[in-house]
N, C-alpha and C positions, 0 to 999 in steps of 0.2 A: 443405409443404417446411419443412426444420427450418432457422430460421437459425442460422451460423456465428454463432459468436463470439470474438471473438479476448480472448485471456488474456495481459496483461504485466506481467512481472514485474523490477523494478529496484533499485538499492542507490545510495546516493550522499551525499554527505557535506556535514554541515550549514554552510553560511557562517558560522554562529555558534556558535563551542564549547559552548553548553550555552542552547539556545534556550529562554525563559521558557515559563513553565506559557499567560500570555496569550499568547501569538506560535504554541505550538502549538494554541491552541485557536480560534485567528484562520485558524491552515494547515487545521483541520481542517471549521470552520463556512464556508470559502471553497469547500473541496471538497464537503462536501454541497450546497450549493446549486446549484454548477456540475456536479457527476456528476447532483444528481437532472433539470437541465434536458437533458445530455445524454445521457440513460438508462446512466451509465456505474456497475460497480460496483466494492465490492475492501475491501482494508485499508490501513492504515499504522501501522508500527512506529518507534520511536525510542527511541535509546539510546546516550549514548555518544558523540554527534556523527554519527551516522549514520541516516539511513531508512533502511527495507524498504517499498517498497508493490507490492501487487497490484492491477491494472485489467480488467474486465471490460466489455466492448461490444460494439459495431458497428464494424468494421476504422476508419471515417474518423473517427468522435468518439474512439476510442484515437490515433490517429496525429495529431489536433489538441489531446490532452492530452499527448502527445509532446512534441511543440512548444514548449507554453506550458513546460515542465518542464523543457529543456534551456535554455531563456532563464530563469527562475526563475532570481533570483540570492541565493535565500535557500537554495540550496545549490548545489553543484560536485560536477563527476566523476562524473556521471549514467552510469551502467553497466549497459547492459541484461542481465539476468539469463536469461530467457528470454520469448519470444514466439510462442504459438501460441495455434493453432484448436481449438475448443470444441465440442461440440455443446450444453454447457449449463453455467449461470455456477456457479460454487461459491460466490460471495460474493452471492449474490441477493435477498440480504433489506438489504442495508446500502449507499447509495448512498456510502458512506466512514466505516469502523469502523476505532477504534485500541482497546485493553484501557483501561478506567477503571486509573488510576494503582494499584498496590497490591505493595508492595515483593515480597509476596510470588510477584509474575509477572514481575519483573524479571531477574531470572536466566533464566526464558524465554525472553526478548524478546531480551537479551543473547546467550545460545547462539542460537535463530536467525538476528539481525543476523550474527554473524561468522561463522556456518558457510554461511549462503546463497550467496554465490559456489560454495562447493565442491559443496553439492548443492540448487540450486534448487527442483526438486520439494517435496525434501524438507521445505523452508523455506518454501513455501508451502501446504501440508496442516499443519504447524506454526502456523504464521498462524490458518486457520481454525480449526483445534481449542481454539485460545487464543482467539479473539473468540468463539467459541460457548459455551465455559467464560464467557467473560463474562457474555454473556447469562443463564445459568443463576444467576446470583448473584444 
């Protein structure tokens, strides 16, 4: 039997206008730890005072990252983007991947943060395409 996987995807806005290079790398070494103990995967974006992240799991360790992230007071206005069923993860190699800084993917990151609400999908195969570009560097 295949497991389901659920895929969430949200946007929300940073408590601190322009959060340090160590504060996002303290959000980011928090999340690998906690996604790899709770087999959760995905990305995260930032730019601008705003995330983008994508989550990939098991329905209850998604909805207990849920949680912790709508309490998370290192940002506001938690805005579910979309959330469905999977039959398999897209982000499966990275227990929480953001693009190594490089000015030249910043305008990426920018155009997907602000157009995400209007087309989700689209913002999250954008995601991917840009952490795999990563990788390839």
């Amino acid at each position: 039997m295949t497991m389901k996987i659920e895929a969430l995807a949200y946007v929300s806005e940073s408590a601190s206008p322009d959060p340090s290079v160590l504060s996002l790398a303290t959000i980011l070494a928090a999340s690998e730890r906690n996604n790899s103990r709770d087999q959760l995967t995905g990305a995260l974006l930032h730019s601008s005072g705003r995330y983008f992240q994508v989550i990939e799991g098991d329905a209850a360790d998604v909805g207990r990252l849920l949680q912790r992230l709508e309490n998370d007071p290192r940002h506001r206005q938690l805005t579910i983007l979309s959330h469905e069923r999977s039959a398999a993860r897209l982000f499966a190699r990275w227990t929480m991947m953001t693009p190594r800084f490089d000015p030249g993917r910043r305008a990426q990151i920018d155009e997907i943060i602000s157009r995400c609400e209007i087309d989700p999908t689209a913002a999250v195969r954008k995601t991917l395409t840009l952490v795999e570009g990563t990788m390839a560097v």
